[in-house]
Kinemage of the C-alpha trace (Angstrom):
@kinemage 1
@onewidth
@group {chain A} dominant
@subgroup {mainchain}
@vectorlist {calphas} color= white
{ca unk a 1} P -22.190 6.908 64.489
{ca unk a 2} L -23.346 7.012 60.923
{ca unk a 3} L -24.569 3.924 59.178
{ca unk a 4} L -23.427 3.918 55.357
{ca unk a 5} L -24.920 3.002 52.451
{ca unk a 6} L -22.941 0.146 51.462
{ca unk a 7} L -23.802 -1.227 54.801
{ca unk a 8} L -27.523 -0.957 54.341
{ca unk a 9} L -27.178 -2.831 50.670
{ca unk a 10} L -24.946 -5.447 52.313
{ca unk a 11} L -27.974 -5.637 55.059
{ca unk a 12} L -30.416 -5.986 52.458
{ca unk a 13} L -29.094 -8.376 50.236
{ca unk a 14} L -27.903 -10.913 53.034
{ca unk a 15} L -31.887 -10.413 54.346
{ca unk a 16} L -33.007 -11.556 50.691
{ca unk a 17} L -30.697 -14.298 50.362
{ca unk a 18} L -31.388 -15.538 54.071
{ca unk a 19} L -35.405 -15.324 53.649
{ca unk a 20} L -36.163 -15.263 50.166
{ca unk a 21} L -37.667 -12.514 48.105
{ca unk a 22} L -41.262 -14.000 48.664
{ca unk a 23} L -40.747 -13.855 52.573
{ca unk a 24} L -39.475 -10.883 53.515
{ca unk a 25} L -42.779 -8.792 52.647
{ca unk a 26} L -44.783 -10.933 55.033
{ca unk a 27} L -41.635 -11.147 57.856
{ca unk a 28} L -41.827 -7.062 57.662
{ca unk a 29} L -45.797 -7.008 57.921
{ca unk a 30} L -45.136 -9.283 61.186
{ca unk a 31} L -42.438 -7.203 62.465
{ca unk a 32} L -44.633 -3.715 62.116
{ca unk a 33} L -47.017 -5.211 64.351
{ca unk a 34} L -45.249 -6.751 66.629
{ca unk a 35} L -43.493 -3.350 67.204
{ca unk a 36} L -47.121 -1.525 67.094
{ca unk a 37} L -48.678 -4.023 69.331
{ca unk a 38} L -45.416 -3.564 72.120
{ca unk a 39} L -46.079 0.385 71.862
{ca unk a 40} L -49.465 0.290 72.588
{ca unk a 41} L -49.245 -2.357 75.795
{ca unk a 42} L -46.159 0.007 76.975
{ca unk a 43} L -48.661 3.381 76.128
{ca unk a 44} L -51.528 1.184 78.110
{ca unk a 45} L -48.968 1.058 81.092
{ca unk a 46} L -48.100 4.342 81.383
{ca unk a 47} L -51.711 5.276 81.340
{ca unk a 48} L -53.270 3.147 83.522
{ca unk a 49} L -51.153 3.220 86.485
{ca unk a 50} L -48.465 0.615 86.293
{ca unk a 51} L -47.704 1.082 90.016
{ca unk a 52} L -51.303 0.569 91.197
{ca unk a 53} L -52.544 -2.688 92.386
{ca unk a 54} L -54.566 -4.814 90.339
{ca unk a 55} L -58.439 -4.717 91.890
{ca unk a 56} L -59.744 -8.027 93.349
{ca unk a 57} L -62.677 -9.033 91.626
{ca unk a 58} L -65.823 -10.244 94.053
{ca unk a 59} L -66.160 -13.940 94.304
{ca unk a 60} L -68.998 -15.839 92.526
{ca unk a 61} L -70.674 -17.497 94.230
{ca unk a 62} L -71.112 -21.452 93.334
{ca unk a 63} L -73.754 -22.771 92.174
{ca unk a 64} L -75.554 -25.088 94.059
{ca unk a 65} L -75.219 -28.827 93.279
{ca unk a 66} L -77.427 -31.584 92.687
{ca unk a 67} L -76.764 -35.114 94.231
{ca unk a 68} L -78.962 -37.990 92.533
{ca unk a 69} L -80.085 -40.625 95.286
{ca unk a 70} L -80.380 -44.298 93.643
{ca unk a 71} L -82.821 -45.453 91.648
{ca unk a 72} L -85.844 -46.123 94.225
{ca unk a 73} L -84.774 -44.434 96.797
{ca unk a 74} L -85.811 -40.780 96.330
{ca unk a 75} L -85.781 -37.402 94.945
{ca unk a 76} L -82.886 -35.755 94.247
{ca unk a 77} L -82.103 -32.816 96.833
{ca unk a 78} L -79.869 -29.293 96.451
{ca unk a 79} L -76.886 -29.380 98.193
{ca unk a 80} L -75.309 -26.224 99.455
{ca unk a 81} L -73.355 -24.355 102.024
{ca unk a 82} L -75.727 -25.019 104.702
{ca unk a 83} L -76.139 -28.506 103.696
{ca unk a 84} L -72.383 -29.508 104.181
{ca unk a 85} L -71.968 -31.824 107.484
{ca unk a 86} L -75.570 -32.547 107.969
{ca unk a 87} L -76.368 -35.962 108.605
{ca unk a 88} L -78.213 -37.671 105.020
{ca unk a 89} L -82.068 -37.823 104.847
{ca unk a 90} L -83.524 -41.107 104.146
């Protein structure tokens, strides 16, 4: 199927009435890279394996807390994973 020419004017000139002469530069510039930006993630797919599964990244470990007694009645004391269930110094 051909497109003809009169059809591309009658494209163009409903575009500039619909957006505005002002408009349309900057709705092209968006367009170009959207389309540029969807190329490259669907390049970036290809490449890299699309059917491979994503790798699990380690676990961080937390970082330990710090529980403030009340005023008066003490330090304050780190509280970690070994520290969980023990009965409270005091």
């Amino acid at each position: 199927m051909r497109i003809s020419p009169t059809a591309i004017l009658v494209v163009a000139v409903l575009a500039v009435l619909l957006f505005g002469a002002k408009r349309l530069p900057d709705a092209a510039r968006a367009l170009g890279r959207t389309l540029r930006i969807l190329r490259s993630e669907a390049r970036a797919l290809r490449t890299d394996g699309a059917g491979a599964p994503p790798q699990a990244r380690p676990a961080a470990e937390p970082a330990p807390m710090t529980i403030k007694r009340a005023p008066g009645s003490g330090d304050a004391r780190p509280v970690g994973a070994a520290d969980h269930g023990a009965a409270p110094r005091g």
